[in-house]
KOLDRENKOL-343749 format. One record per residue (C-alpha): chain; x, y, z. Coordinates in steps of 0.5 Angstrom, whole numbers, plus 500, padded with zeros to 3 digits. Layout:
residues N
NODE c   x   y   z
NODE A   X   Y   Z
...
end
This chain:
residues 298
NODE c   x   y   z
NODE A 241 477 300
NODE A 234 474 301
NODE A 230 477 307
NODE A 231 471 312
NODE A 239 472 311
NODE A 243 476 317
NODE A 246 481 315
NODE A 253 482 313
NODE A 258 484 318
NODE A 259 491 320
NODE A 253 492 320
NODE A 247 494 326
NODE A 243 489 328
NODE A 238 493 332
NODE A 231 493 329
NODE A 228 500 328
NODE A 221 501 329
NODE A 216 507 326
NODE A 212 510 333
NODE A 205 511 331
NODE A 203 519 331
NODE A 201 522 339
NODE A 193 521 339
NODE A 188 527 339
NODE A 188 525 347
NODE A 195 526 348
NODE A 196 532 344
NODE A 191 535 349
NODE A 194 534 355
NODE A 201 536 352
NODE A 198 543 349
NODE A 198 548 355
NODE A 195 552 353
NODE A 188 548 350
NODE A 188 545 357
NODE A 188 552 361
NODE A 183 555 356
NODE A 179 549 357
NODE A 179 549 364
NODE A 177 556 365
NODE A 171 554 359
NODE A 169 549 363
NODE A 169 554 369
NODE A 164 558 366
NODE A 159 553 363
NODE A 160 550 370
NODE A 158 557 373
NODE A 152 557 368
NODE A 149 550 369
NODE A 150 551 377
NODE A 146 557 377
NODE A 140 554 374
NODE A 139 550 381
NODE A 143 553 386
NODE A 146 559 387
NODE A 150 562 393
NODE A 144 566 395
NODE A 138 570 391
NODE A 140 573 386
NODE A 134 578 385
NODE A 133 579 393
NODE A 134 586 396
NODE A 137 587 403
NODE A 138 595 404
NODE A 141 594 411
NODE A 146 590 409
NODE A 148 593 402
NODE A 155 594 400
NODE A 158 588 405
NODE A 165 586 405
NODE A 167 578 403
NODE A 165 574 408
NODE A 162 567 411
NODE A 154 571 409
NODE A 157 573 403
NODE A 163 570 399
NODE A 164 576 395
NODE A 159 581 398
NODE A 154 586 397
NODE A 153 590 391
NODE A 148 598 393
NODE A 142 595 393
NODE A 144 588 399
NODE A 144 583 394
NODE A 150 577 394
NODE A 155 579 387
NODE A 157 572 388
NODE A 150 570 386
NODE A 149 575 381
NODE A 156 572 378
NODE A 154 566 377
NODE A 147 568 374
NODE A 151 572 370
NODE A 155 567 367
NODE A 148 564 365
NODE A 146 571 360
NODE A 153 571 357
NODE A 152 563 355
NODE A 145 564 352
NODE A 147 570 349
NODE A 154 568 346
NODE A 151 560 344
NODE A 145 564 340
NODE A 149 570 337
NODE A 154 565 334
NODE A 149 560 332
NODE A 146 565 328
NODE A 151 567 325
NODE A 154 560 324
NODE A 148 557 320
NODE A 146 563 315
NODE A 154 566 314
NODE A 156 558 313
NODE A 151 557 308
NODE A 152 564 304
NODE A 159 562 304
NODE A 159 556 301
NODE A 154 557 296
NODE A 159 563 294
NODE A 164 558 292
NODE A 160 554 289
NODE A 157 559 284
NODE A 162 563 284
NODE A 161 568 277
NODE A 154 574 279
NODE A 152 569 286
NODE A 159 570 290
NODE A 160 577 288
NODE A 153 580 290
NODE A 154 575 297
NODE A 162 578 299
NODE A 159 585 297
NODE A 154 583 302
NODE A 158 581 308
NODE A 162 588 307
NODE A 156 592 307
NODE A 155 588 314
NODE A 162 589 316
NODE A 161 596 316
NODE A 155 596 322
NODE A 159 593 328
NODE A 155 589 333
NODE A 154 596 338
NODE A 152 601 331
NODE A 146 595 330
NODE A 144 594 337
NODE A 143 602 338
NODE A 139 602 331
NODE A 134 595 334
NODE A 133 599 341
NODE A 131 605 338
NODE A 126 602 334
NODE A 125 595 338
NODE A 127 598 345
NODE A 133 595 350
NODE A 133 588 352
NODE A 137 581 351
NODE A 133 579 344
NODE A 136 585 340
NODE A 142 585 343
NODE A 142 577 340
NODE A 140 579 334
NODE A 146 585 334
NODE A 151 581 335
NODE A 148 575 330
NODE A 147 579 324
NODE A 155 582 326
NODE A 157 574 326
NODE A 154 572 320
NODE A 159 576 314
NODE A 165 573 318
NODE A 163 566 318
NODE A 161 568 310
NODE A 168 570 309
NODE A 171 565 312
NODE A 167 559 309
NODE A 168 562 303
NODE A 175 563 303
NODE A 176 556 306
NODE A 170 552 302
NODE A 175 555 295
NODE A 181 551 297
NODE A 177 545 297
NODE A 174 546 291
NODE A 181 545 288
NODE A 183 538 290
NODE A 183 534 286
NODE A 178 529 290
NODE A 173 535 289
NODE A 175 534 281
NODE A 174 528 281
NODE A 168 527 283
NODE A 165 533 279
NODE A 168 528 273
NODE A 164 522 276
NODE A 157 527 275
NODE A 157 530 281
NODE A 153 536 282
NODE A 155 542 286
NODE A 150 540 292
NODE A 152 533 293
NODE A 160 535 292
NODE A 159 541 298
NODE A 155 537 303
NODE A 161 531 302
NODE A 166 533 300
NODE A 167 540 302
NODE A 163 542 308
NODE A 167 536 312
NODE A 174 538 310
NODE A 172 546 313
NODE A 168 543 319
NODE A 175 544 324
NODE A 176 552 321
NODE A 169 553 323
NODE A 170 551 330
NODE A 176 555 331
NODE A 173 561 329
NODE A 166 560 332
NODE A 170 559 338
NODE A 172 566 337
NODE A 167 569 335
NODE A 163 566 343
NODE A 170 570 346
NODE A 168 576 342
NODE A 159 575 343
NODE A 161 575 350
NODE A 165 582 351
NODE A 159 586 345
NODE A 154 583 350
NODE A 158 585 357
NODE A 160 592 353
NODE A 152 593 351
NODE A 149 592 359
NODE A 154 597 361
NODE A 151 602 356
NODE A 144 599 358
NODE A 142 596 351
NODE A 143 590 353
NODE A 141 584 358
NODE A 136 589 363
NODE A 133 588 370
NODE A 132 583 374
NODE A 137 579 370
NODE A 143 578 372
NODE A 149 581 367
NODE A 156 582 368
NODE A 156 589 364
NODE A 151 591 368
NODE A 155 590 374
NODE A 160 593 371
NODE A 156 600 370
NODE A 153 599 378
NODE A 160 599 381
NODE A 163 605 377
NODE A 160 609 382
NODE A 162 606 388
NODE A 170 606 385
NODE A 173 609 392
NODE A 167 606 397
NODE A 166 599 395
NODE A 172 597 388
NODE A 171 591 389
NODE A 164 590 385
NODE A 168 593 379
NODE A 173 587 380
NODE A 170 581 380
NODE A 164 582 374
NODE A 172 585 370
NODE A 175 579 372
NODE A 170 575 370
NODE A 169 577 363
NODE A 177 578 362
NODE A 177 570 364
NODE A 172 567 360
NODE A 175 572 354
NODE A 181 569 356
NODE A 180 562 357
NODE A 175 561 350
NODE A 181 565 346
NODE A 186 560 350
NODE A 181 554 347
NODE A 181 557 340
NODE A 187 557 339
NODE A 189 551 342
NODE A 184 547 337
NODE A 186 550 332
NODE A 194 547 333
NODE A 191 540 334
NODE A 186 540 329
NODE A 192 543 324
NODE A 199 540 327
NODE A 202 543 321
NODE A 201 550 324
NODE A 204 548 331
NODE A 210 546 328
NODE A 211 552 325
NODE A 212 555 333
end
């Protein structure tokens, strides 16, 4: 029967039609959870970015005579013990745990994917001294390393940044190890090693780009995780120290005013716990969408 022919009778006529597969756009707006991840990441980095210009009121400025007021059209959310407005103090210390969480993930991003990568292109001596390495790391948590550089270096937000960067570097080694060994199995990666390619060539062009979605899943979780060492180091007070603004800090303020003022407590906790919950939410989310096959298997 040549194709022009109409079919034998019996048969449907109607035309079936392949549907093209949802675009990345409309899969985040089907994905709930990425979308409220997103929205509470966006509250954050608006907090942030609203904080460098304007402000509710000063958050350095005291007024002992109104310390300890309750919400109201002065104050949104009100004062703390020493009269200054916890609304601004929040939106400053949004600012803290950003340059901390961007900086901290961005040292552990670059030195631990570059350690990864050439652990699974050497492999042999070279990937075994960088694994060894990065389980000595894991044995010196963030809060150990940042106790250790402020008795020698003292407190403040610096050492806390490096703390919690050198803490990130091991995961990300280990992670872009453990991802960087799978494309080095393809056959595209065999391939090109047949066409004369050298390790460098093939790791920055064939490698890297097809682990780039893991390293952003997890450097978003790694933020979620810089965020709370950072608020857990303030409120020890070996992290971000006056008069910079810290929701750890706020925290440690407040614990000694629980039963006159509990609502100092309340809004430096919620702040984290949304901010933590929201990147969470987002890294999870992108992880589905830059993988759907892990979606499926819901």
């Amino acid at each position: 029967m040549s194709p022009s022919s109409p079919p034998p009778a019996g048969l449907p006529t109607r035309a079936v039609t392949l549907g093209a597969p949802p675009g990345l756009g409309r899969r985040m707006r089907a994905h709930r959870s990425f979308m409220l991840g997103a929205a509470l990441t966006l509250m954050l980095l608006a907090a942030a970015v609203l904080s460098l210009g304007w402000s509710p009121a000063s958050a350095y400025d005291m007024d002992l005579e109104a310390k300890l007021l309750p919400p109201g059209a002065a104050h949104w959310l009100g004062t703390d013990a020493f009269g200054r407005d916890v609304a601004s103090l929040l939106v400053a210390g949004a600012r803290s745990s950003i340059l901390v969480g961007v900086v901290a993930v961005g040292i552990g991003l670059g030195a631990g994917v570059l350690l990864g990568l050439v652990a699974a292109a050497c492999r042999g001596w070279v990937e075994e001294a960088i694994m060894r390495m990065a389980d000595f790391g894991f044995a010196f948590p963030a809060l150990l390393s940042a106790i250790m550089l402020t008795a020698v270096f003292g407190a403040g937000m610096v050492n806390s940044i490096i703390a919690i960067g050198i803490f990130n570097i091991p995961t990300f080694a280990r992670i872009t190890r453990a991802s960087a060994r799978s494309v080095w199995a393809r056959d595209y990666v065999l391939a090109a090693r047949a066409c004369g390619h050298g390790r460098t060539h093939i790791t920055l062009h064939h490698v890297l780009p097809n682990i780039l979605a893991v390293l952003v899943v997890q450097a978003t979780i790694q933020f979620a995780l810089a965020i709370l060492a950072e608020a857990a180091l303030s409120y020890l007070g070996l992290g971000t120290q006056p008069p910079q603004a810290s929701w750890g800090r706020m925290l440690s303020e407040a614990q000694t005013l629980m039963f006159q003022a509990p609502l100092l407590a309340v809004w430096p906790g919620l702040a984290i716990a949304l901010s933590v919950l929201g990147l969470n939410l987002l890294g999870d989310g992108l992880r589905d969408l830059l993988d759907p096959r892990l979606a499926r298997q819901r």
